[in-house]
N, C-alpha and C positions, 0 to 999 in steps of 0.2 A: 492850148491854142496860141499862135502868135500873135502878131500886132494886129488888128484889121488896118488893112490900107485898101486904097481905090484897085489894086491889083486883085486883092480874094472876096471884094464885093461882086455877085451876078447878080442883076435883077431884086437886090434888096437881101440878098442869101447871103452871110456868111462862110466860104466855103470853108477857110480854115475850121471854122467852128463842126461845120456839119462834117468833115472829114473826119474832127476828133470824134463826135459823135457817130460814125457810123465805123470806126476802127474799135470804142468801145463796147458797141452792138455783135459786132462780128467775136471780139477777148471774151464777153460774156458767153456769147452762144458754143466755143470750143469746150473755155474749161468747163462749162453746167454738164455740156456728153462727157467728156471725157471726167471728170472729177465723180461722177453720180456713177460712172462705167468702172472705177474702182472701188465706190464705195458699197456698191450692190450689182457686183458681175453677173447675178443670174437676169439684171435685164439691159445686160451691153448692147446686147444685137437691136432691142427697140429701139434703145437709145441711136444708135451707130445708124440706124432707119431713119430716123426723127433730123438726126443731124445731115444726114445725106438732103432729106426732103426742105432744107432750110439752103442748103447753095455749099455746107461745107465739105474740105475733103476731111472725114474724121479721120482716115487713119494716116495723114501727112503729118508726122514728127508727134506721133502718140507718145504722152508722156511714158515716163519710167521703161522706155524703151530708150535701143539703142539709136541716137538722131544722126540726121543725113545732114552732110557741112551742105551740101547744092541746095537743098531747101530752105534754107534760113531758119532751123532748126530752135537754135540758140542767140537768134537776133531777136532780142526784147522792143523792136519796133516794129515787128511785125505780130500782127495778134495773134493768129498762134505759134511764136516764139514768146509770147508775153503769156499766155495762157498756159503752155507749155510748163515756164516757171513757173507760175501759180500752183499750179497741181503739181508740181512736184514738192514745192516746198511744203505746200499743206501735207501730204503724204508723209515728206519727216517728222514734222512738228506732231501729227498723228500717232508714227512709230513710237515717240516718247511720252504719251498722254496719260500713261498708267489707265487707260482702258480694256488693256488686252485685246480690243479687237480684231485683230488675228488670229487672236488663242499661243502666239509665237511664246509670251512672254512664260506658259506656263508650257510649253509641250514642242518639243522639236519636228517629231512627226505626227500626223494624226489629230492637229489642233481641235480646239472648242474655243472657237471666238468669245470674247467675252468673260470669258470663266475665270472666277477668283483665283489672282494668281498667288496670292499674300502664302508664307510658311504657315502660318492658323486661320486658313479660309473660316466662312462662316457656315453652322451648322445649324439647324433649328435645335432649339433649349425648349424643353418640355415640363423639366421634374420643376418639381415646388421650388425647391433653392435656387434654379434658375430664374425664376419669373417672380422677381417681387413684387407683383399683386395676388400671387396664390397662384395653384394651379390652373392650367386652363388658359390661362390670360397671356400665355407666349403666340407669338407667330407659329404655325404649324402648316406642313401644304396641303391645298387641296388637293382632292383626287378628281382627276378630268378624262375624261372621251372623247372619244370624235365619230359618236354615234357608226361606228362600225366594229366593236369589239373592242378595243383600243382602249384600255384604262390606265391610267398615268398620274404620279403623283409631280407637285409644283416640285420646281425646284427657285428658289429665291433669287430674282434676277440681277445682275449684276452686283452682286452684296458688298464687292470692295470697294467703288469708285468713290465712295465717300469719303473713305481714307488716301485713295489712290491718284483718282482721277484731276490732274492738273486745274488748277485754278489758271484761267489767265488773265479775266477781268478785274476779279477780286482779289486775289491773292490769300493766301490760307489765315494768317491774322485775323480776318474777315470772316472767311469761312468758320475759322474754329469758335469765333466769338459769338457765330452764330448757332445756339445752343437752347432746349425745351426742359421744364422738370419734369417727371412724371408723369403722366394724365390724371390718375387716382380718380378711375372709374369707377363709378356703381354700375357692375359690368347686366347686373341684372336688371333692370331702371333701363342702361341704355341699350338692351336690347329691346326690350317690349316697345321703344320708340324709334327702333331701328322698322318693327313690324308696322307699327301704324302709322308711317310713313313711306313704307311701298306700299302699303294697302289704298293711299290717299292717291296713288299714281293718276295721270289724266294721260290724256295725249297731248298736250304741249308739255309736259313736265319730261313724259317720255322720252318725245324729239330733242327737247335740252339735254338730255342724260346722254342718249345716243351722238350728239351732234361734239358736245363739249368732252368725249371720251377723247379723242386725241388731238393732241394740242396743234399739231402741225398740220392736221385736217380743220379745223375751225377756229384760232386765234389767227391764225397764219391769214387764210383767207377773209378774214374780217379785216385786216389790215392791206390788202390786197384792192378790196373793195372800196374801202375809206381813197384811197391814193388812185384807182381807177377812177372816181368820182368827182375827182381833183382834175384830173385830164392829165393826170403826172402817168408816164409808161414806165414797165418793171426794167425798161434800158435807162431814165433818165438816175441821176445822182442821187436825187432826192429821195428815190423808193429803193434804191440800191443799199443809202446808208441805215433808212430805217430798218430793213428788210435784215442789213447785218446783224445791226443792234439787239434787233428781237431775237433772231437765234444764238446772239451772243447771251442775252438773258436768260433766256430757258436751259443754256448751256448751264451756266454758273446754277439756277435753281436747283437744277437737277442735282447737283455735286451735294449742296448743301441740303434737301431733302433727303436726300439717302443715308448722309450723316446721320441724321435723326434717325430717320427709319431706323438702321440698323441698330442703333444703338439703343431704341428703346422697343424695338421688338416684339410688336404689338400684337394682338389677334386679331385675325379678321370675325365681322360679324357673323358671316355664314361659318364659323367653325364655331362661334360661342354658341348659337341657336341651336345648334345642332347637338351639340355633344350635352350643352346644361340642361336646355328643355326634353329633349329626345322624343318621345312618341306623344309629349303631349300636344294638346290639342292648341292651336293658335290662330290669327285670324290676320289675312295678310297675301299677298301677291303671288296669285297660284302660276303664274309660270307664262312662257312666251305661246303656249298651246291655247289655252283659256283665256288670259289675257284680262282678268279682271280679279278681284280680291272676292276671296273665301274662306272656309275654314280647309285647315291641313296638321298634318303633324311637322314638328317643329325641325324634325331630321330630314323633313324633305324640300322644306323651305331653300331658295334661292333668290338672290336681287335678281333689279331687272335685266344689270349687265354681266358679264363676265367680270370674277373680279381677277385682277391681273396678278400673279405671282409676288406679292412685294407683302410686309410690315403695312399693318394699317396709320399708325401714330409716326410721324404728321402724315396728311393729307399732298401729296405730291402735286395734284390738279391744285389748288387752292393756293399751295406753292408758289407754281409757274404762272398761274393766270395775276397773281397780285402782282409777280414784277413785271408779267408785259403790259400790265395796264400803266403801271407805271412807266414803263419804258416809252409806251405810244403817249402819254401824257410829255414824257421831255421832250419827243424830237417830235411831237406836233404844237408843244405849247400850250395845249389845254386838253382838261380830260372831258370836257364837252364836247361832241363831234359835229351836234346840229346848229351853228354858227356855222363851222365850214363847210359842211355837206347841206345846207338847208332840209334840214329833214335827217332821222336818224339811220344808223346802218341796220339793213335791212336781210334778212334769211329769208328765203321760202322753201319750205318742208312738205315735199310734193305728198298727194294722195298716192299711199300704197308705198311708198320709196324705205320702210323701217327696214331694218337690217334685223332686225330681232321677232317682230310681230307681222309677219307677214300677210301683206294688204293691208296692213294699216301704216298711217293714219287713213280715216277713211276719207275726210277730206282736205283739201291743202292749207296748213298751217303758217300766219305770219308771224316771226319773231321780231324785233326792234329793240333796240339798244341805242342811248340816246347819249351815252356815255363811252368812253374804254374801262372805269372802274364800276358800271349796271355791267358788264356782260362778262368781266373776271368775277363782280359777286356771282352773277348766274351762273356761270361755268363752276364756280365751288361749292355754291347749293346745288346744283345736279348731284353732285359726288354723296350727299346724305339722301337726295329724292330716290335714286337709285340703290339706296342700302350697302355701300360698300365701306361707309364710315359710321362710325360712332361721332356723336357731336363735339365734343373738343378740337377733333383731325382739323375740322375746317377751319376755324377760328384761328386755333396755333398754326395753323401750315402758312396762313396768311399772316401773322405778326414773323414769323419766319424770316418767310422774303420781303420783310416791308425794308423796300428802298433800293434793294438788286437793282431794281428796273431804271431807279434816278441816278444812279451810281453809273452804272452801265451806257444811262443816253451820255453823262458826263462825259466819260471815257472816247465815245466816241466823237462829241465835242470838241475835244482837244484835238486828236487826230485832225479834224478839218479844220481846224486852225490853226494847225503846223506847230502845237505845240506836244510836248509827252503829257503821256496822263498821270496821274499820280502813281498808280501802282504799274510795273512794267513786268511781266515772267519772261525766264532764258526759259527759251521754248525748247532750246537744243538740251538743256541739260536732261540727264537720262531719269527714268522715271524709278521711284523709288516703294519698298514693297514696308517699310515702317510705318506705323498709326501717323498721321498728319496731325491730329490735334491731342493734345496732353490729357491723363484720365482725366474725366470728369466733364471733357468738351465736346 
């Protein structure tokens, strides 16, 4: 905004000001269709809907297209000439992220987005010599359906990014330094306590398990809420930079969870129960049908969630929820939230809305959280309520990322103070298929 003088005052209105603010309303509302329209094409058309129903023309100088000079195309004072570049650059910096996300970097025709592009991708390791806690105790996948004939074995989801996938917060120094010993499990010990605690299942422990399963469906929106609460809108600055921050963290967690994962290779509980105990008899969470504990044999046992295709050791939720608590701790100044919401952040868990136990909960459930660091610890005890860890994952996943989160508000910090932040990545530089961290890291 320029000067205010008596010319861009109306009636007490700023116009200059409100003019910046409704040119950065209109730059947000482009690149969000258009950036979200390349990064998940199969729902262009809603999007391209959603943006029509908002006032814009979406398909006026659609990025990564060829642009029109008469439109103002490539005029950065124009929002979508400014959004325009936004999406596009993020689209390079993309290309070079060692994600594979296109699948380009592994296969010319015929891609598999995602897919370990490294010369010695990752395999599951079974035999005894691989797994230095004895057989049995490697990562293996599961076999899955989709209740119409359909059986499928996991395959381990993106296994490189930890070696691969670009730091740009952190920087790999960071990253590599961030490093677990072994777990040296009593794999037998932590399963029987893997059983009697989905056996202890309730329906608010459930709701927590179900809710805290994906981080961008539930951290996200508690941070959404916190900032609606404020009277602050997802157009002003304020929730803008937070908003970046936090997926700037879960970004970086992510990289450095996987490290681990991979590298220490773990078993999930539902493959240790199954294969060690076998037909013996056990006492514990008979399944989303019945929906309460009983006895079963131990091959047929399941947690209460899906567990996701990955290494159990570290814990990945526990991971991410520690640096965004930390994250929402730097750029709100305190990790108490009932000072400045009077009263805590608040869920309600309608009757019947479970995703898993249908018709339940039977009646509507209130959660509360008084903190950003009560609702990262509850988000990483879900992950043991629900059986998909053994008890170290949570613990170590969270000494992990302790500090991502403070590191990260820094970074953005400096940014709005016009200064560099300590660590900077060439985004342009090309991505590279070599181990990022030296054995042993």
């Amino acid at each position: 905004p320029g000067t205010v003088d008596e010319d861009t005052m109306t009636g007490g209105v700023d116009l200059t000001q409100e003019l910046f603010n409704r040119h950065r309303r209109v730059t947000l509302a482009y690149a969000c269709v258009w950036a979200l329209s390349e990064a998940i094409p199969q729902i262009k058309a809603a999007l391209s809907e959603l943006g029509t129903s908002w006032g814009l023309d979406v398909e006026r100088c659609r990025p990564l297209q060829a642009s029109s000079s008469d439109l103002d195309c490539d005029d950065l004072s124009t929002p979508w000439g400014l959004a325009k570049s936004i999406v596009e650059e993020n689209a390079g910096i993309f290309a070079n992220d060692g994600w594979n996300a296109d699948g380009s970097y592994s296969s010319t025709y015929n891609r598999v987005p995602f897919m370990d592009w490294r010369g010695d991708p990752y395999v599951p390791k079974a035999s005894p010599e691989d797994c230095p806690e004895g057989k049995g105790t490697c990562w293996n996948p599961l076999l899955e359906h989709d209740s119409l004939g359909f059986l499928f074995r996991q395959e381990h989801v993106t296994s490189h990014i930890g070696q691969t996938a670009r730091s740009i917060f952190l920087g790999d120094d960071d990253v590599c330094s961030r490093a677990l010993p072994l777990p040296e499990y009593d794999y037998d010990n932590e399963a029987r306590q893997v059983l009697e605690r989905t056996a202890a299942l309730n329906d608010t422990t459930k709701a927590e398990v179900e809710f805290f399963d994906s981080k961008l469906t539930s951290l996200l929106p508690l941070q959404v809420q916190y900032y609606a609460r404020l009277g602050v809108t997802s157009d002003d600055f304020q929730f803008i930079k937070a908003d970046a921050a936090a997926i700037a963290s879960l970004y970086e967690s992510v990289i450095v969870a996987w490290k681990e994962k991979v590298t220490h290779n773990r078993v999930r509980p539902t493959t240790y129960i199954r294969e060690k105990f076998g037909r013996k008899i056990v006492f514990s969470y008979l399944g989303p049908d019945i929906r309460e504990a009983g006895n079963l044999k131990a091959e047929e046992w399941q947690p209460y969630k899906r567990v996701m295709p990955h290494a159990e050791y570290p814990s990945g939720s526990s991971c991410l929820c520690r640096a965004f608590a930390q994250l929402m701790e730097g750029v709100t100044g305190s990790d108490d939230v009932t000072a400045a919401l009077t009263g805590p952040l608040v869920l309600e868990v309608l009757a019947g809305s479970s995703k898993i136990e249908e018709g339940k909960p039977l009646g509507n459930i209130t959660l509360t959280y008084e903190s950003w660091s009560e609702a990262a610890g509850t988000c990483s005890e879900s992950r043991l309520d629900g059986g998909m860890h053994f008890s170290k994952a949570v613990p170590d996943g969270e000494d992990l990322c302790d500090g991502i989160g403070t590191t990260v508000a820094e970074y953005f910090d400096a940014l709005e103070g016009g200064t560099v932040p300590l660590f900077t990545a060439n985004v342009d530089k090309a991505a590279k298929k070599e181990v990022r961290c030296p054995s042993g890291q």
